[in-house]
N, C-alpha and C positions, 0 to 999 in steps of 0.2 A: 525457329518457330516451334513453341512446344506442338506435341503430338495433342492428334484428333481431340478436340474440345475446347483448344485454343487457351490464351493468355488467361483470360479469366477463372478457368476453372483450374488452372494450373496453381494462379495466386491464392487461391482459395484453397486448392485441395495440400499447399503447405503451412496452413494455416495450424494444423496439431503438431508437425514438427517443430513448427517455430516457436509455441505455445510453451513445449518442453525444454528448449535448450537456451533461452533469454537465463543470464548470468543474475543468480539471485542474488548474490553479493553485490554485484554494480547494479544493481537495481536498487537494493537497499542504499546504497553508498549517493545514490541520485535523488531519491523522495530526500535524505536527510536533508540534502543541499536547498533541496526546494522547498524546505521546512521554514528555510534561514531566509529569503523572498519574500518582500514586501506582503500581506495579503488585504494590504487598505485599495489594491487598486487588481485591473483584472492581469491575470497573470497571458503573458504575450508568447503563444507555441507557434514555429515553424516545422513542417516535417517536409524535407527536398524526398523524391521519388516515393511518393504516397503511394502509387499503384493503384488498387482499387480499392482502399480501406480497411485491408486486414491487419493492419496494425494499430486502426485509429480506436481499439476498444480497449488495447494495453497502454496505450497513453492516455487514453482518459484514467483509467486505473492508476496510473502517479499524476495524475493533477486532481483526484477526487476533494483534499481537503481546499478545494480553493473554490469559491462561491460564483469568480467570475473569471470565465476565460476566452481568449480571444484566440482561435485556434485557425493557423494556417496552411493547407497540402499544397504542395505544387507536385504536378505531375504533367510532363511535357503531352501526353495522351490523355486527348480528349475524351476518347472511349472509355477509357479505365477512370476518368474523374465520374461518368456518370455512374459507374458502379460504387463510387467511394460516395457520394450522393448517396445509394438505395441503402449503405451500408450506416454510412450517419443516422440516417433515418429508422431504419432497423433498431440502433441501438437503441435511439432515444425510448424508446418503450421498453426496455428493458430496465432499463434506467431510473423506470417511471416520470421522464422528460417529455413534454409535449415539441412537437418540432414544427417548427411555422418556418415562410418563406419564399417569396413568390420569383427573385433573382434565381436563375440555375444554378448560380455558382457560390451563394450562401445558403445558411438555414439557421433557425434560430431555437435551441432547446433550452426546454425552460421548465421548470419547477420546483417546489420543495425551498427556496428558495437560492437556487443555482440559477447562472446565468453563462451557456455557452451557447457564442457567436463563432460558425465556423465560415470558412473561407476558401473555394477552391481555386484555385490559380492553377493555369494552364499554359506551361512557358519553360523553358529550357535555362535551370540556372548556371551560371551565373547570367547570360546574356538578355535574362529576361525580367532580370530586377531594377527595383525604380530607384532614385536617390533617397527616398522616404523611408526605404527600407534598410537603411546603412543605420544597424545600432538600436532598430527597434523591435528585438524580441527578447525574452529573458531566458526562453528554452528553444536549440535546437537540437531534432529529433531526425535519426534516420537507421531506417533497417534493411539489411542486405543489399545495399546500397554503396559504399564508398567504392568496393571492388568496380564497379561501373563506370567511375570517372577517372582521370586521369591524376596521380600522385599531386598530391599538396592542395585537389582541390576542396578537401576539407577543411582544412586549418584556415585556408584564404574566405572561405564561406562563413566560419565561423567569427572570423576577424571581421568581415563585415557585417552581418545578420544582427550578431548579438551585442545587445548593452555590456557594459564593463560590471564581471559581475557574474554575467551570464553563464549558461550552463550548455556545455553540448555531450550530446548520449548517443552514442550507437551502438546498434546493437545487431547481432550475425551478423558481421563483416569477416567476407572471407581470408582465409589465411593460407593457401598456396597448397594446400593436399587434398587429395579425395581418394578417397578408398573404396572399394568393392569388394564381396566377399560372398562366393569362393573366391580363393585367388584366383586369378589365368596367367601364366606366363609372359603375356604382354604389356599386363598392367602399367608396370612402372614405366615404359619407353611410352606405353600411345597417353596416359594420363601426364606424363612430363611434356608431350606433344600440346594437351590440351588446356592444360596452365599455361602455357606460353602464347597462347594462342589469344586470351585474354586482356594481352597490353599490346604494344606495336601500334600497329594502326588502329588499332580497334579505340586503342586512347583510355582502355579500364588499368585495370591492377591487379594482377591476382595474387598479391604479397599485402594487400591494403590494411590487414587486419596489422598487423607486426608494424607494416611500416609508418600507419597511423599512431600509434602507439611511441615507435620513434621517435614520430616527427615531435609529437608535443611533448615528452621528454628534454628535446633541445634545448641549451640556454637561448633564452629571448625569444619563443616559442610563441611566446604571449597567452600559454594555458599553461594551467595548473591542474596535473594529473588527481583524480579524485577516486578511483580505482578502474582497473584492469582485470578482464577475467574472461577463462574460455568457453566459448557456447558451441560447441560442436553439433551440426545436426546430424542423426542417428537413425534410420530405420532397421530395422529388426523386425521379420515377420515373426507372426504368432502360432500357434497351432492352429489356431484359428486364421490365418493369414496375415494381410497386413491391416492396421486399422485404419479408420476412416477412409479416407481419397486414399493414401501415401504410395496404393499402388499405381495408380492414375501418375503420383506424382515422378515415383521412381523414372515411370518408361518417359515422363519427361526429360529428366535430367538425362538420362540416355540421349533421347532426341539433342538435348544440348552438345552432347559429346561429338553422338556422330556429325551433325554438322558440320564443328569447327576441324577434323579431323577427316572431313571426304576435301578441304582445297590444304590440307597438309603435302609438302613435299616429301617428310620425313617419314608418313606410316601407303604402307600397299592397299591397296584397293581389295585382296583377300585377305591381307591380314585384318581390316576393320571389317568385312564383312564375318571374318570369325570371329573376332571379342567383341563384336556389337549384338551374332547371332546366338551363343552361349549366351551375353545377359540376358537376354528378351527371353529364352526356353529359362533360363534359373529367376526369372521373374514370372514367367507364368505358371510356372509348378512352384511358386511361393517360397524359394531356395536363397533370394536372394538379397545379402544384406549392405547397405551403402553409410558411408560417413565421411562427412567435408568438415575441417578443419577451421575455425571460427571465435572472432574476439567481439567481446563488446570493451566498452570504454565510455567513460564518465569523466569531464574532467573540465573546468572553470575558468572563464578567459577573464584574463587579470585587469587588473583594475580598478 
């Protein structure tokens, strides 16, 4: 459970790290594709672990040239959908969209002569899709996300979600390192402790970025790599400290460490109580800078 202020502000307060480190090359390498996409009918977005909607203002940013989109989040938490709600709605005025909608779980933005229909869906994929939905989207979308499920469950998502054709994008999916700086001498044992702590039962992947990347590589994959590129995220305090939330965010990512590493058999109860207590003192006197290792990926299921 992130530290004091909870899930929400956590989602939010990574919202400028993740802003900076989305791969602009597979980003370009993704609008081309989606250049090549019918635009006589509305274009069909899924995004699996939506969260509360701080990604849903970068995807609208590559579907801007399309006039009508039919945009779907699923996010197994009901709570975090209602934030991805305020957050729809937020944009849509920025947008200069009016947004109408009397269902909780749509809304309908509209002007200038655009047309996006969005959709929230509240359900645990794959277990919570319908047969209607094998084959009917043209883009799926997901961020910092794949590391969460268990190995292959992307490609198998993909292979059902999307028309032949289709496009799947991820982006910061983690890639098996995280760093800290200063160093502490314990690093490398209690952080190897805490990547591995991330598959097993827990059923994630902390190799997801590399191994995703593998997978659709493979003969008969049934994707077609469209580019690959690393998105690391990076805090560095300023002299001025850190910017925006990122400190908020930092003592979260802590909070995630220390967790999985207090039912560790392999790290001492004073050893984490010392490389947990040095980061928190080189996070409050603004000393302290972190970076996890991160792939996005672009790439076309054939067809």
């Amino acid at each position: 459970m992130p530290a004091s202020g909870g899930v929400l502000r956590y989602l939010r307060a990574k919202g400028s790290v993740d802003a900076r480190s989305v791969n602009v090359q597979v980003r370009e390498a993704c609008v081309q594709a989606l250049a090549r996409l019918p635009a006589d009918r509305p274009l069909r977005v899924v995004e699996l672990g939506g969260g509360a909607g701080g990604a849903f203002r970068y995807w609208m940013s590559l579907v801007a040239p399309f006039p009508r989109v039919e945009f779907t989040a699923v996010e197994r938490d009901g709570g975090l959908l209602d934030a991805y709600r305020e957050e729809v709605a937020s944009l849509a005025g920025e947008l200069g969209l009016s947004a109408a909608g009397d269902d909780l779980n749509r809304l309908r933005l509209e002007g200038g002569g655009r047309v996006i229909e969005v959709r929230l869906r509240e359900m645990v994929a794959p277990q919570g899709l319908a047969q209607e939905d094998e084959g009917s989207f043209d883009l799926m979308v997901a961020q910092s996300f794949w590391d969460l499920v268990p190995p292959g469950t992307a490609l198998a998502l993909g292979t059902w979600l999307l028309a032949p054709g289709g496009l799947f994008y991820a982006t910061l999916t983690f890639a098996g390192a995280t760093r800290f700086a200063p160093p502490h001498e314990l690093d490398r044992r209690l952080l190897g402790c805490y990547h591995a702590s991330m598959g097993g039962d827990r059923g994630g992947d902390p190799y997801a970025g590399e191994r995703l990347l593998g997978q659709v590589r493979m003969p008969g994959s049934g994707f077609s790599e469209l580019a690959t590129g690393r998105s690391d995220w990076r805090v560095v305090p300023t002299d001025e400290g850190y910017l925006a939330d990122e400190k908020f965010f930092l003592l979260t990512v802590l909070g995630f460490v220390e967790k999985e590493l207090l039912t560790s058999t392999e790290v001492r109860e004073d050893e984490l109580d010392w490389w947990i207590g040095t980061r928190r003192r080189q996070l409050a006197d603004g000393q302290l800078s972190y970076a996890a290792r991160q792939q996005d990926l672009a790439a076309r299921r054939d067809g």
